[in-house]
N, C-alpha and C positions, 0 to 999 in steps of 0.2 A: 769636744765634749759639751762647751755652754752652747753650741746651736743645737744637739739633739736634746737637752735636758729644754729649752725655751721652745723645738715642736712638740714636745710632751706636753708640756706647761699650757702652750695654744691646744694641742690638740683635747684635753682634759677640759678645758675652757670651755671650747665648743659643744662635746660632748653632754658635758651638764648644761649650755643653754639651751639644747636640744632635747634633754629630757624636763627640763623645768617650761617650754613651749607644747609637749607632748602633754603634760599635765594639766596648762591650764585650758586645751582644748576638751577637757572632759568635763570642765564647769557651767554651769550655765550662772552666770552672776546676779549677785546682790541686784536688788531693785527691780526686775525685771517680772514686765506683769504678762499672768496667765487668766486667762478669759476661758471660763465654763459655765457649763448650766447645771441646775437643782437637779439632783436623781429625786425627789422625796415629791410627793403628790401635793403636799401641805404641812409646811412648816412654820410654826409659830410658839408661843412660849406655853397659848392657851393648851393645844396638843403634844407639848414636846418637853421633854425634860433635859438639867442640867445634866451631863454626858452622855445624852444620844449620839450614836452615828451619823456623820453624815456623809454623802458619795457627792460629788462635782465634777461631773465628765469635763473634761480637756475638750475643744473644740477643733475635731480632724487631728492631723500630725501635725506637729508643733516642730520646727527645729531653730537653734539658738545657735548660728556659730556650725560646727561641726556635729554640734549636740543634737541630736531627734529623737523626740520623745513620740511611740508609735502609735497609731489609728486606736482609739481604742483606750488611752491612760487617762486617769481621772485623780484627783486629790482628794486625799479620804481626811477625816476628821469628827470633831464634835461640839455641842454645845457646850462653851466656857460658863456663860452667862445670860442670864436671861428672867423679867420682871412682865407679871402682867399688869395690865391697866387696873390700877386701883383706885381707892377713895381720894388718893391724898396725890396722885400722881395723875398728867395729862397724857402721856405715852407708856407706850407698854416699850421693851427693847429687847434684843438677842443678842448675842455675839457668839460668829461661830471662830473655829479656829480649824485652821489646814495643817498638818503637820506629817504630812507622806503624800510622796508622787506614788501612782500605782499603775502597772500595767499587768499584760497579761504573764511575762517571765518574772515578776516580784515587783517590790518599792523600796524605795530611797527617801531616808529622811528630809525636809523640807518646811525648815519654819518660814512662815509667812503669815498676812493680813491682810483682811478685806479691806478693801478701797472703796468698790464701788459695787450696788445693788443696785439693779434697776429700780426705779417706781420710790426707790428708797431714801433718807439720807444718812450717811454714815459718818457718826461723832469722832472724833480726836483720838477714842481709844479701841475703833472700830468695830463699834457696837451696831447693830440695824437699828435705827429707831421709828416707831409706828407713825403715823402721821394723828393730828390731833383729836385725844381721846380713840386713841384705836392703837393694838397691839401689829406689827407688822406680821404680814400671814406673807409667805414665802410658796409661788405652786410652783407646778413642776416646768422645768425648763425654763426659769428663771435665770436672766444672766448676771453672772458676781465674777468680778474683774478681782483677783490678789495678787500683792505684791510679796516677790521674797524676799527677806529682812537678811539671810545670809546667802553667801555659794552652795551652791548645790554642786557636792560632786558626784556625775554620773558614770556607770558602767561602763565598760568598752562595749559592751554589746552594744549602746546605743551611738556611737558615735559613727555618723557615715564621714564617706570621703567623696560622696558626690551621688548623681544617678550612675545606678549600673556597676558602683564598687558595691561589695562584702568582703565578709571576713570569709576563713577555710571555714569553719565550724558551720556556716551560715549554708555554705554552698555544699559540707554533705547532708547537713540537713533535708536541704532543698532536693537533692538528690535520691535521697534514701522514700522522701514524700512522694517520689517523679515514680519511681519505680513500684510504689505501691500503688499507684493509682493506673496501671498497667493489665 
């Protein structure tokens, strides 16, 4: 009896290190910087107000780990803040904020911070700040590197198991698309 109640005991063990392992393949973790460019033609403080949209396409598939994020996802958000160059002041500044990965089957919340703008320098509270006497003007295709401040936990849809795996749901999709294109 105490040897099948301690392979229980092991077996129960394993079983949860094996779903607490499944879990954290669905994260993409803290810190971890994603690099996109500006959807917007022309962004600056002078043309843009505080809670505008803004879109920053994801550059190609991105995958983290088991995590892949597909062709196509961008990080949506908006103006937090933002000063134009005035009387009393040498910079104008922005600050945007990211807070949704987005693709084309939905988004996932995702707080994060810019780090890095090109052409730009970016203060302690990760504001864009204009270079001197001038507000910074953001064009399109503009590269802004952010960090994410927490885990991001991602769908199963997105997690691959390599080239050449899917999921069933994936492959009748694929199927049902095969046959209409027939």
């Amino acid at each position: 009896m105490w040897r099948i109640s301690v392979c229980v005991s092991l077996l129960l063990a394993i079983l949860g290190l094996a779903s607490e392992v499944s879990a954290q393949q669905n994260v993409i973790p803290a810190g971890t910087l994603l690099r996109c460019t500006l959807d917007d033609q022309n962004l600056s403080p002078e043309q843009a107000d505080v809670g505008d949209p803004v879109l920053c396409k994801l550059s190609g598939a991105q995958r983290f780990g088991q995590v892949a994020l597909p062709r196509g996802s961008y990080l949506a958000g908006q103006i937090e803040e933002q000063k134009k160059l005035g009387n009393f002041s040498t910079h104008g500044y922005m600050k945007l904020i990211f807070d949704r990965i987005g693709w084309s089957g939905g988004t996932i919340e995702a707080n994060s911070k810019v780090i890095s703008v090109k052409n730009y320098r970016i203060d302690h509270d990760g504001k864009i700040v204009g270079g001197w006497l001038a507000d910074p003007v953001l064009k399109g295709e503009t590269a802004v590197t952010v960090k994410l401040m927490d885990d991001v936990e991602v769908p199963d849809s997105l997690v691959s198991l390599g080239p050449g795996w899917h999921f069933f749901s994936e492959l009748k999709s694929h199927f049902s698309q095969g046959a209409s294109h027939r």
